[in-house]
N, C-alpha and C positions, 0 to 999 in steps of 0.2 A: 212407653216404658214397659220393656219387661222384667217380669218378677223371676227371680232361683227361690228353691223350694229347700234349699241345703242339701239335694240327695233324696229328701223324704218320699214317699211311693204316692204317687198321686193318683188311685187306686177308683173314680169314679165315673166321671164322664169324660172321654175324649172328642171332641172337637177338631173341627178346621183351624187353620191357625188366624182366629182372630184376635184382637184384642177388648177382652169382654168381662164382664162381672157374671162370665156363665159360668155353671157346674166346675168343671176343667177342661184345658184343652191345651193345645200344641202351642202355644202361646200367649203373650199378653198377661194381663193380671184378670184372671180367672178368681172366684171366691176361691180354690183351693189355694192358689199363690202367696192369695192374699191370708188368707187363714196361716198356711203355712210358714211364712215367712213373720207372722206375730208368735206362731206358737213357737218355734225356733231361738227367734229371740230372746222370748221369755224363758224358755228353759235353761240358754247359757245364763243369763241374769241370776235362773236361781241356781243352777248347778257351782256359778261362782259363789254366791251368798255360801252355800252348803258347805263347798269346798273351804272359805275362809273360816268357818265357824266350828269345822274338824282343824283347822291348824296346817291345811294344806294348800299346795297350788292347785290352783283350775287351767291346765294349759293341755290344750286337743294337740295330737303331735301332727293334727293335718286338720283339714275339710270336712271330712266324711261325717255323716251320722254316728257313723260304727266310732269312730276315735272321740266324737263327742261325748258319746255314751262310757266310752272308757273312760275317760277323764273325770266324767261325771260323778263315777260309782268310785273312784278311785283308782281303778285296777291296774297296778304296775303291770303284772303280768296273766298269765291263765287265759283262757279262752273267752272272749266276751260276745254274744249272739245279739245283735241288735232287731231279729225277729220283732221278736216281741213288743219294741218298739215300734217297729212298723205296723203291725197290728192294731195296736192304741189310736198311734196317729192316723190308721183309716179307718178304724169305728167314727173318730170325729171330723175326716176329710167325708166318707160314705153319707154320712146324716146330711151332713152342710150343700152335698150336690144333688138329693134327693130332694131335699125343697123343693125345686123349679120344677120337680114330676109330679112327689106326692101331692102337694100344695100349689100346683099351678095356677090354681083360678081362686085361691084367698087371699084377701085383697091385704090383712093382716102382717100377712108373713110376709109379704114385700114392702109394704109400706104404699103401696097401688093405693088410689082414690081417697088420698087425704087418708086414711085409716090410720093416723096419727098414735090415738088412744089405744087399739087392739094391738097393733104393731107392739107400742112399748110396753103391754101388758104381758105378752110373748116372752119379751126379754128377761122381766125382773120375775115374771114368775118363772120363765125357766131355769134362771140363775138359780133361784132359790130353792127348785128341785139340785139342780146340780149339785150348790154346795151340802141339801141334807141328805145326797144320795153320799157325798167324797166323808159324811159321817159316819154313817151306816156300812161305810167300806162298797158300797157297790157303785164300781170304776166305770165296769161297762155303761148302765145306764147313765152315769153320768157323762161318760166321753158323746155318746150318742144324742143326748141333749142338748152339750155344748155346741157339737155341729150344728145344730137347727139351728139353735139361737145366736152362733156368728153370721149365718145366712143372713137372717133376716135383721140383722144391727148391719152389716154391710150395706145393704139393700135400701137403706136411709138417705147414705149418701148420696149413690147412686141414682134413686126415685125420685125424691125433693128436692126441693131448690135450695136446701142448706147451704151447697155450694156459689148457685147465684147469687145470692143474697149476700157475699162476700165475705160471710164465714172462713176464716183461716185455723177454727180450732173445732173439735170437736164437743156432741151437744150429750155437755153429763147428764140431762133430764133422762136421757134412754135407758141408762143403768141404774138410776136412783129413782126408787119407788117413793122417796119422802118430798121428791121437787115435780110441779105440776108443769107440763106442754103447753103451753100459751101461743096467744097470735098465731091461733092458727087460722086460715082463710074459710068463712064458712060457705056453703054448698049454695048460697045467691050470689057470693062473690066470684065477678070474672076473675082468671086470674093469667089469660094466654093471651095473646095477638095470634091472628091466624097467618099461619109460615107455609103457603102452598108446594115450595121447594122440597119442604121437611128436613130443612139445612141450617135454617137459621142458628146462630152464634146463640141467641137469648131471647126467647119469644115470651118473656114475660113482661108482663103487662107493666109500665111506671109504675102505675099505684103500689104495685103488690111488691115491686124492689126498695119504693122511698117510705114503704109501710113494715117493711119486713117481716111479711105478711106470711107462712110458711105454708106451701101446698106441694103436692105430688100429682103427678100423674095419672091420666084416668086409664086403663087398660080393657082392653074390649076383646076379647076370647071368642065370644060368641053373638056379642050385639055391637053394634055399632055406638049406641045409645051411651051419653054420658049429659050431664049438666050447664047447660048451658054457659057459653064462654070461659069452661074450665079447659085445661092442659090435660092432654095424650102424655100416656107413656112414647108411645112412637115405636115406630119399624115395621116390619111387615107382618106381624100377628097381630097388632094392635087395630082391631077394627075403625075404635075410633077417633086412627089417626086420620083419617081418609074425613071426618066431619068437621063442621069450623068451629072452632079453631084448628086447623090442621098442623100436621108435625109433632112434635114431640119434645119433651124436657129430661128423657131416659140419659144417661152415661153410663150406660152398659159396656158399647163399644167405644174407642178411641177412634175416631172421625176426625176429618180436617178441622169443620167445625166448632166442634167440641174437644179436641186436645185438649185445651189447657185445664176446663171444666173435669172432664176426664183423670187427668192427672191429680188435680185436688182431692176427686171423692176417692183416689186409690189411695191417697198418700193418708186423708181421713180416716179412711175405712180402716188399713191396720190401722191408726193410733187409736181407734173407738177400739178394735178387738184388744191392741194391747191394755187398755183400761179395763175389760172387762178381764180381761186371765191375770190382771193382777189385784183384782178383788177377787175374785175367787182363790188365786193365792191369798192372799192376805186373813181368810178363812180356812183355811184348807192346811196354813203352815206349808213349808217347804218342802218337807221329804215325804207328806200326802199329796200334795200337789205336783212333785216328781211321780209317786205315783198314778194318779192320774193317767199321766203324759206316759205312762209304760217304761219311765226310767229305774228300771230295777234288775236284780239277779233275777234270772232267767227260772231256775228253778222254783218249783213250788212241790210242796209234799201234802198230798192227798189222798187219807186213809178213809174207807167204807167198810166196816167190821160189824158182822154178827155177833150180838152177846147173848146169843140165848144158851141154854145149859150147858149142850156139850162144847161150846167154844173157847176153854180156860188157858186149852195152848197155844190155840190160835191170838188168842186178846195176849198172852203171855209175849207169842214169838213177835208180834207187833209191837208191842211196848220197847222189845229191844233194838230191834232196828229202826225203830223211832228214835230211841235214846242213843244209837250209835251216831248215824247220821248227825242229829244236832250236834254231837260230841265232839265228834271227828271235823265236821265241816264248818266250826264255828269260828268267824271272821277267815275265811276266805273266801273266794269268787264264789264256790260251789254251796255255799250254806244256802237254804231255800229262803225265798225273800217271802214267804207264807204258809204257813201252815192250815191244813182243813178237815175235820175230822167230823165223820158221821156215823154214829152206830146207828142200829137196828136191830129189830126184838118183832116180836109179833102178838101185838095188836101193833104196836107202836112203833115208832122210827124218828131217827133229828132226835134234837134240832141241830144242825149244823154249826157247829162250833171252827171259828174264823180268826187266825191270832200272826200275827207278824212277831209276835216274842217266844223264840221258842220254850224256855219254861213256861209259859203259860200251856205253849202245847202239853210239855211234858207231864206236868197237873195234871189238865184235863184227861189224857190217855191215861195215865195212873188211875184216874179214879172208875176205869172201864172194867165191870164183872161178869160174869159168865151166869143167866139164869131165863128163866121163863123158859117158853117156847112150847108149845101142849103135842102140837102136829108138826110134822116135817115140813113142809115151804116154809119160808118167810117173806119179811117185805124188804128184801135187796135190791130193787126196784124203783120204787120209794126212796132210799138210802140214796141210790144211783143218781136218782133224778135231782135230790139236794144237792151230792157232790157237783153236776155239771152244771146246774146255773148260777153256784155259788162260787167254782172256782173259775182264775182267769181261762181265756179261749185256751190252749192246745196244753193245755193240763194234762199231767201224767197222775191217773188216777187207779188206786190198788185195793178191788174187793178182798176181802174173807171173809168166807162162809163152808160151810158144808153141807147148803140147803139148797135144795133147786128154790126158784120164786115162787111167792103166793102170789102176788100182785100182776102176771103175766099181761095184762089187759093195757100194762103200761111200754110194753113192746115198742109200740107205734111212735109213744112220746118221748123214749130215751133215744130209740135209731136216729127220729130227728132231733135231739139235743146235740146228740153225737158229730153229726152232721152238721149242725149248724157253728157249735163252737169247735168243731176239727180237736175234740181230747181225746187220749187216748185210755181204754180201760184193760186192764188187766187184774184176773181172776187167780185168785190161791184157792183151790179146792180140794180142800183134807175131807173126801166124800168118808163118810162113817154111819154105821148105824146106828140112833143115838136109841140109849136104856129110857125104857118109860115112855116111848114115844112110836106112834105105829106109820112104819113106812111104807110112801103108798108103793104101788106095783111102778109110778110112771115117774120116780125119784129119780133113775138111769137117767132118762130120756128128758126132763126136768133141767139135769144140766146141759142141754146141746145148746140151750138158750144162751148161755154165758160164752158155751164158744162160737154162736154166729156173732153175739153183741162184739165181743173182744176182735173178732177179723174183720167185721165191719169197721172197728177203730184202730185197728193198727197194733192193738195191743195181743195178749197170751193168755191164754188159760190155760195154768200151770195145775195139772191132774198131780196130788202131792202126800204121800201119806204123815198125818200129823207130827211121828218125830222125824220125819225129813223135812220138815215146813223150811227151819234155821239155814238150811242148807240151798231152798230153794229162793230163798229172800233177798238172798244178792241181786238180784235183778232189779230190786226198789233203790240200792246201792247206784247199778250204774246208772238207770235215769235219772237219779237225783242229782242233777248235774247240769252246769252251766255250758252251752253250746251243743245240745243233742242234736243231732240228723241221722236219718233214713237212707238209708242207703239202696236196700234191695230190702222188698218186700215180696212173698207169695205164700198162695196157699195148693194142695192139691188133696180131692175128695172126689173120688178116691183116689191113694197115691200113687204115682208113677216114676219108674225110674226117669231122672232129668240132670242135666246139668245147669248150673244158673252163673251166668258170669256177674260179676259187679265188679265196677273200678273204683278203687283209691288214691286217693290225689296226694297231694305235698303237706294241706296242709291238716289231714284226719292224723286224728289219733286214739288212743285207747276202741280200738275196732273190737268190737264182739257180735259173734255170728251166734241168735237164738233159733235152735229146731225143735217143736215139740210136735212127737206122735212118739208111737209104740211101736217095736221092734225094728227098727230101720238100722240100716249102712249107710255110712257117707263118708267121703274122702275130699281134704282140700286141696289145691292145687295154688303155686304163686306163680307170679308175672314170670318170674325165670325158671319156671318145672320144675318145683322142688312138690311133694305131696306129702299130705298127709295123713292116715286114717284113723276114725273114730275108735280106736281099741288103743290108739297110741297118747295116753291121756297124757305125758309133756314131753310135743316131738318139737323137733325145729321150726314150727311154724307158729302152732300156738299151744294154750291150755286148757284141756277138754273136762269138762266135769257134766255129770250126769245127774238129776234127781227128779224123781218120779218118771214124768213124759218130758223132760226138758234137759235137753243140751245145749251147755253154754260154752264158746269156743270162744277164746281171748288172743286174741292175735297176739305175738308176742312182738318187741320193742325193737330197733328200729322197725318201722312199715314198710314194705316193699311199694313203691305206689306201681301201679300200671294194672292191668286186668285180671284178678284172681278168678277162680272158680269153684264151683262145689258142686259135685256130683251125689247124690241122693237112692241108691235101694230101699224104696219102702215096704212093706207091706198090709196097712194103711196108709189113713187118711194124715196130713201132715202139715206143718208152717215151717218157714224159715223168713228171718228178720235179720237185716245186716246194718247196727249204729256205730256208729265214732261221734269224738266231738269233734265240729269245723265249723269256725265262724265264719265259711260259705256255706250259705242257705237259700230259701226261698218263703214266700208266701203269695198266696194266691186267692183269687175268688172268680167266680162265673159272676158274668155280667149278661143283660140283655138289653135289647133297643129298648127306647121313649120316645114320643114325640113331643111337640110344644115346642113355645117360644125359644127354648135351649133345647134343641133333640141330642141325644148322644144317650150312652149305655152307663144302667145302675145294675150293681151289683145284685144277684140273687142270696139268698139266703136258704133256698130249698131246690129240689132236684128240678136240671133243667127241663125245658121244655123238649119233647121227641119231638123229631121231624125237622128240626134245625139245627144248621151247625152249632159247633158248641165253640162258646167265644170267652174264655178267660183273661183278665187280666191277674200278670203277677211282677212281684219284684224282686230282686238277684239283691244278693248284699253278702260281703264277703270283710275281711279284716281291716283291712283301708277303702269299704267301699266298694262301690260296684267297675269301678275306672280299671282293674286288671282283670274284670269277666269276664269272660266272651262265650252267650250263650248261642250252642248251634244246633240243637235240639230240644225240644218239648214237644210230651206225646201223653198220648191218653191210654193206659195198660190195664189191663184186666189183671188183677191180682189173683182171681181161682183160674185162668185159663193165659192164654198163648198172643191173644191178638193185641196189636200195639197200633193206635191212631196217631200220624204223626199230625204236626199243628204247621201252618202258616207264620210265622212272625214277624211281630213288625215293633223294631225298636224304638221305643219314646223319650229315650234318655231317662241319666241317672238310676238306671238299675232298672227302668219300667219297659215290660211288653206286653203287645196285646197281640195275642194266639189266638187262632183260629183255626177248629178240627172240622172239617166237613163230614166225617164218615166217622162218626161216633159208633164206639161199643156197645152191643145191643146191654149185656150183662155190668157188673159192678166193676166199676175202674177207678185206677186213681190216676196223680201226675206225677209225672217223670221228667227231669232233664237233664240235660249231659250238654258237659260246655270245657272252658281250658280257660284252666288259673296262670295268667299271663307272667306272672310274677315269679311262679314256679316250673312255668312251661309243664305243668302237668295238667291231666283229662282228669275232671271230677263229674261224678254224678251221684244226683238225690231224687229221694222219691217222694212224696207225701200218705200219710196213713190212712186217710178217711177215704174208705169207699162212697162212691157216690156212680147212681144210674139217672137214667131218664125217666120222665113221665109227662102224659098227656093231660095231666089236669094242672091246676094252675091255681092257686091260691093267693089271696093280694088284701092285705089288710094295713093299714096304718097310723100308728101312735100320734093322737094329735091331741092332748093336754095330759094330763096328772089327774091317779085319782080324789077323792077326797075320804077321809076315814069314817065310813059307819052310810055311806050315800052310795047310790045304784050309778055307775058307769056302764056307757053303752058302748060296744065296741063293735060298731060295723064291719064285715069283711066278703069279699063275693070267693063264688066257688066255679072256675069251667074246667070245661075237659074237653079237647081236641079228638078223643075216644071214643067209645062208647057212653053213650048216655044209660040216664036209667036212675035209681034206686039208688043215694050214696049219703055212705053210715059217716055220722061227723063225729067226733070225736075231742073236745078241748079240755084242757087241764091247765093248772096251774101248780106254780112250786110252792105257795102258802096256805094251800088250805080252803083259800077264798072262794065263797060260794058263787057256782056259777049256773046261768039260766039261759037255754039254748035248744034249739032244734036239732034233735039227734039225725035226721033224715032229710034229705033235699032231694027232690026230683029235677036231673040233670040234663038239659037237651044238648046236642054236640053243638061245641061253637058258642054257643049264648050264655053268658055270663049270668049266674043265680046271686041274686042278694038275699045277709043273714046278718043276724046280728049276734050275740052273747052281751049279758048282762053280769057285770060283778060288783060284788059289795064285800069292800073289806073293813074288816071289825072296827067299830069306832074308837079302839084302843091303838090300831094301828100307826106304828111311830113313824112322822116324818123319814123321808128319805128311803122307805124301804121300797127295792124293787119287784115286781112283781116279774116271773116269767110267764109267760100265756104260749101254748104250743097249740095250735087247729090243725086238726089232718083228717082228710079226705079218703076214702075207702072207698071203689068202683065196686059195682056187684059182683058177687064173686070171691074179691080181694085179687083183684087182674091187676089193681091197677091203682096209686096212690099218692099222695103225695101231704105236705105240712107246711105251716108255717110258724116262724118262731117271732114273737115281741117282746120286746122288755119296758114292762111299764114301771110308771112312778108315782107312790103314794104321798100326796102332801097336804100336810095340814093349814088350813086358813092362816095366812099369817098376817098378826096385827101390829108386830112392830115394825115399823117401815124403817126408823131411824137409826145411824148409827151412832153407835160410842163415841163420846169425847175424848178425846186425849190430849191436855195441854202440855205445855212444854213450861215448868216453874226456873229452870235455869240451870245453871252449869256453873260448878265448878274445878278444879284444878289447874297447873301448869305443865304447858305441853310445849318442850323448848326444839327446837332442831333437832336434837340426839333425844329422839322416843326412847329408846329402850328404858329407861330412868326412873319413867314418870307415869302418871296415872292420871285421868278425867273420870269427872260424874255426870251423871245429864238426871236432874229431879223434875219428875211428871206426876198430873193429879189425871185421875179416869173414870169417868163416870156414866153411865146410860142412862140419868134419871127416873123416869117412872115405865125405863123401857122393860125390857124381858129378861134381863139381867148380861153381866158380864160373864160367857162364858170360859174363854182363853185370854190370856196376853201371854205374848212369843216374841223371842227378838227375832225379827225376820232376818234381818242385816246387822253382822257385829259379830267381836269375839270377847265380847264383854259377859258379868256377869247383872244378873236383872233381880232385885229383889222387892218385895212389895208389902204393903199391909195396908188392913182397911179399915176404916173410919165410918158408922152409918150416923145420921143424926135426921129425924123428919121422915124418914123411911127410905132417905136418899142413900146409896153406899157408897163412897167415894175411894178409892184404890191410888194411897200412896204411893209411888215406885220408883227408884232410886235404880241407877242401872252405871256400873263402876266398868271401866276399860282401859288397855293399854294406850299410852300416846300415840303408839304404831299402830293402832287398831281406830284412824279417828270416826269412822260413819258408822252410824248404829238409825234402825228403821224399827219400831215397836210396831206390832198389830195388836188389834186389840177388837175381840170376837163377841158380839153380844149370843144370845141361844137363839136367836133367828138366823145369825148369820150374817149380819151387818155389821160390817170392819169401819172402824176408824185406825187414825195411825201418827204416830208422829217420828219424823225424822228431821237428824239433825249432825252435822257434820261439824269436828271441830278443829281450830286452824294454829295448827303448830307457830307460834307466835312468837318464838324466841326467849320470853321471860314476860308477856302480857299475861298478864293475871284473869280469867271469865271467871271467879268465884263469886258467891250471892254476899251480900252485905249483912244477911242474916245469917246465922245455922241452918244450914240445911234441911233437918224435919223440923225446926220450926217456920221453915218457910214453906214446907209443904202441906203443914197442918194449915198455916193462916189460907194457904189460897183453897182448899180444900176445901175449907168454910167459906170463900167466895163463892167458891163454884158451886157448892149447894145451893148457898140464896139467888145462883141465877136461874136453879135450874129449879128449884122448887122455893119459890119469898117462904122464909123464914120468922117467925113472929118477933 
């Protein structure tokens, strides 16, 4: 059986086409398929829920991700980027195929060698980081945890004999931390017949099928050595498949053999995953749990402000284009789905302030004043570095200051932030002398820093004097915006006269050409020789406005598609930036080899390695999908210079390829590709903003549990370099604060891998769910030569309530005849967590009813009357119901239009809620 992925980017391991429970591959049911094909489901489930519960339809006008995602958010019209979707869903496709690399030889995470207990203690602890990371609002870490822990709930199936044993359902003990794994086989129990062929149908032993006795496979990496007359995983890494008992009990692949078996644990495997993403829905609520999954408006707005003294106009000019924006953009596609906001002062900085409501933003910016500040630098640095690991990946993030940094030492950790989450930053710099404050000699040269950071990411730094700030702030205007793309990016230092072509396609719109330097010419040209030059501020092409170093050119309405161009006299150093909105886009990541029992390529996170081609995977996605694109170029460009790497490719369907540049760019490049929108028979192309080079060291570190609050975490990580050896300065940070303890120095041989560790302990206040970012970067002697790496950890508190909430169902009633529109139903429920952690949500998951409640405590018990009224036409309603650990109960219940059958209680209503209310107390605590 093969699996469809819906379109999704299957972004991790590519394979031969087998059929396997590996990473990903060209076929068969792959953990990505499999993963994919749950998370898929579950989305439409809730995208409809959501949709009924606004009053509207949930209908895709097609297939695609992209028309899912429209339907999903509602969006009759406007441009919708399903990007970012894809992003989401391979932060938690990337995790889930990483397993089989980082975790190869833990016996845990696959469920290998009976490891029964560690296996499911994986799951429900990771769940439980998950759902208190979807509290804390941090998505990332929690997508990235989820992948791990569908891997290894899959890997169940697969591993054990759940399936021999004739299991037709899947085994809720794995997700509930409150029910104990029984019968299982212990480690003197045979539990295999030996299969010399390594073919056998079912090499398990009678006893252990008519005892139903549950065991796994033993897996042998490096020894052969296992327990006597126990069961091999099997295949050909499996050492000891080769001892007796020989063969194996794995359904990995689909074999003659093993089809049928095969097909059960795939068919298992989603229905365990869809169990588990709908208790974590069931906690998480549905438009958290949409987000999650990346179902959201594309935009976010993302402010970093200096408040020290002289900044009163700057905090002033922010407050109002904060205020326009929500104003202007509220309920429609382009209103930001979050808001982020960081000031910074000097000593101090944060805390990062995170709000999906925009009056909450709107508060919080209001309540921003302009003071302190003794000495010119500040810590915008600092600032910067909360904005990137606290906003989502390709975030459009807007400094203000008019301080070069104090904190420069943090250089190393925002370039790779920058890099790792691909945001982009842009600087407003109202440089001024401020009164009462002494500026050093190296204030000028202070800010070069902000314009290497902003070309490193894609972004500007906009040189601006204080009352032109208003004028220059349109530019936070047009990125705030649903469907942004890249078009043409470059930079030139020092400048040169150039011409730069870039084409526009069918379906861009609102195009604006950004140039900032000092004293320069430039003239536009369109597809049919029409030009235009920079003195002519509204000619037939577009509209030019000037302030400070930055020229904003607006193409004017209709677009010309086909190849325009701009020709540039500088005299300086200079940028030019070409966006529109087009929901064709791209997203991408470098990958590298693995070997093991699953070999294939996992994404990197940091700069590749020199000396080898360079191998990305990305994926195309356009309005309806990737089915009218046709990519015929990707290439690797140097944004400060000339030289263009083209790529190899090699298409994988559904919008996926994997590129391959042999002759990479010595210098900083980005990607590029250029391909024809089938639908509009026009040539589009896009660029990506994050610079990214090579390097010969190589750093490898990875997240394997949760911290705990107030206890010392060890974080092992090795450091090599393909380079020069020698002397090399380490460097780790974190985004909280958290103390850390580490070897500043490693002495580095070329080629041989050095192990290191860091120690961190976060404050024993620290609340459940919150993520930690950890950045390690590498420095060659010299500074020749460097590289980083980024993790996202998860702090969790011991958790003691295992159990979930009650939720009974006391009855129903109303009459619900044929003709709904008329008539109304009740459905009355009692809810109670007993002596657990308390009740901390109830939500209608499902329903377009209303839900009202009241609670009753008696014995120290609290019982939660709730009464929940609906239209006839509205008959399915699903309550969740959240204790503070995070353990959902739930009750649903569907009512059946009956003609004139009466389901009303024989009592009143609350007093039939009170009586069982007081039942359910004395079962839940005897009452005297």
């Amino acid at each position: 059986m093969r699996s469809a992925v819906c379109g999704v980017a299957l972004l991790v391991v590519l394979l031969a086409g087998v059929r396997a429970f590996v990473p990903v591959g060209g076929g068969g049911n792959t953990h990505v398929t499999i993963t994919g094909n749950a998370v898929m489901k579950k989305i439409n489930e809730v995208c409809k829920a959501v949709a009924e519960s606004d009053g509207r339809e949930f209908k895709p006008t097609g297939s695609s991700v992209e028309e899912l995602l429209r339907a999903c958010l509602g969006s009759a019209t406007g441009q919708v980027s399903a990007a970012k979707f894809h992003e989401a869903l391979n932060q938690i496709y990337t995790q889930n195929g990483l397993v089989d690399r980082d975790f190869m030889t833990s016996d845990p995470h696959h469920f290998n060698s009976e490891s029964f207990s560690g296996g499911r203690t994986l799951i429900t602890q990771g769940t439980a980081a998950i759902k208190a990371n979807i509290r804390k609002g941090s998505f990332q870490a929690a997508r990235e945890t989820l992948g791990r822990v569908l891997h290894t709930l899959q890997d169940f199936y697969s591993h054990s004999n759940w399936v021999e044993l004739g299991n037709k359902a899947t085994y809720p003990v794995l997700i509930r931390p409150d029910l104990t794994i029984s019968n299982i086989a212990d480690v003197n129990t045979p539990t295999c017949s030996d299969c010399a062929s390594g073919t056998c149908p079912n090499p398990l032993l009678p006893s252990i099928l008519n005892e139903k006795k549950l065991t796994s496979g033993y897996m042998g990496l490096v020894s052969a050595n296992k327990p006597s007359g126990k069961c091999s995983h099997g295949g050909g890494a499996d050492l000891s498949s080769s001892q007796n008992p020989r063969g194996g009990i794995s359904k990995d692949e689909r074999r003659a053999h093993n089809a049928g078996f095969h097909d059960t644990a795939v068919a298992l495997a989603t229905e365990a995953s869809l169990e588990l993403l709908e208790d974590i829905r069931g906690a998480a609520g549905n438009k958290e749990y949409l987000r999650l999954m990346g179902i959201t408006r594309s935009a976010v707005l993302c402010f970093v402000i200096d408040t020290t003294g002289s900044m009163a106009d700057d905090i002033a000019e922010a407050k109002r284009v904060a205020y326009s924006i929500i104003d202007s953009k509220k309920g429609t596609q382009d209103e930001p789905s979050e808001y982020i906001l960081v000031p910074f002062n000097d000593p101090d900085f944060g805390l990062l302030i995170r709000t999906t409501d925009p009056d909450v933003m709107k508060a919080e910016i209001s309540k921003l004043g302009a003071s302190g500040g003794g000495d010119m630098p500040e810590m915008c640095l600092s600032g910067l570095q909360l904005a990137l690991t606290g906003a989502p990946a390709s975030s459009h993030i807007y400094v203000f200051t008019d301080a070069p940094a104090k904190d420069t030492h943090l250089e190393k950790t925002v370039t790779a932030l920058i890099r790792s989450t691909k945001s982009t930053v842009s600087y407003f710099l109202t440089q001024k002398t401020r009164s009462a404050r002494s500026v050093s000699p190296q204030a000028s040269s202070g800010f070069q820093l902000y314009y290497d950071l902003a070309l490193a990411s894609g972004g500007q730094a906009i040189k601006v004097s204080k009352a032109d700030l208003p004028s220059a702030t349109d530019i936070i205007v047009d990125t705030s915006t649903s469907a942004l793309v890249t078009i043409l990016q470059k930079a030139r230092d020092p400048g040169s006269v150039e011409s730069f072509p870039f084409l526009l396609d069918a379906s861009v719109s609102n195009v604006t050409v950004y140039i900032t330097g000092d004293s320069l010419k430039f003239t536009l040209h369109s597809p049919s020789g029409v030009s235009q030059a920079d003195s002519a501020g509204k000619g037939s092409l577009a509209v030019i406005q000037t302030v400070g170093n930055l020229w904003r050119v607006q193409l004017n309405s209709p677009i010309e598609t086909g190849l325009w161009n701009i020709s540039i006299v500088p005299t300086q150093a200079y940028t030019i930036k070409v966006t529109g909105q087009s929901a064709i886009t791209f997203i991408y990541n470098f990958v590298e080899d693995f070997e093991g029992p699953h070999p294939g390529y996992a994404a990197i996170y940091s700069r590749p390695q020199t000396g080898l081609p360079a191998k990305l995977l990305l994926t195309v996605t356009g309005q309806k999908g990737a089915e009218t694109l046709k990519v015929q170029e990707v290439a690797l460009v140097e944004v400060s210079g000339s030289r263009l790497a083209d790529g190899v490719i090699q298409e994988m369907g559904g919008g996926d390829f994997l590129v391959t540049v042999s002759e990479v760019p010595e210098g900083e490049f980005v990607v590029m590709i250029k391909g024809e929108d089938v639908a509009t028979s026009s040539r589009f192309q896009r660029q990506s903003t994050t610079q990214m080079s090579l390097s010969n060291v190589i750093i490898t570190a990875t997240v394997n549990s949760t911290l705990l609050p107030g206890e010392d975490f060890i974080l092992p990580f090795t450091v090599k370099t393909n380079g020069t050896g020698g002397t090399y300065t380490i460097t780790i940070g974190n985004d909280r604060n958290i103390s850390l303890t580490y070897n500043t120095k490693l002495n580095l041989v070329s080629g041989v891998s050095t192990e290191s560790t860091v120690i961190l302990k976060p404050p024993a206040n620290t609340t459940s769910g919150t993520d930690v970012t950890v950045t390690i970067a590498a420095e060659g002697p010299g500074g020749a030569d460097s590289n980083y790496a980024v993790l996202r950890l998860s702090v969790l508190k011991k958790v003691t309530d295992l159990t979930p909430p009650v939720c009974e169902i006391v009855g129903v009633s109303g009459l619900c005849p044929s003709d709904c529109t008329q008539s109304t139903w009740d459905l009355s429920v009692n809810i109670t967590d007993g002596n657990g952690s308390g009740i901390e949500d109830i939500s209608v998951q499902q329903g377009r009813g209303n839900f009202s409640q009241e609670a009753v405590v008696d014995g120290g018990i609290t019982v939660v009357m709730g009464l929940y009224s609906a239209s006839c036409c509205a008959p399915d309603v699903t309550l969740s119901v959240v204790d503070k650990e995070g353990n959902v109960g739930k009750c649903s219940y569907s009512v059946q239009r009956s003609g004139g059958v009466s389901l009303s209680l024989s009592l009143p209503l609350w007093a039939c809620l009170l009586l069982s209310a007081l039942n359910t107390m004395r079962d839940v605590l005897p009452l005297p």
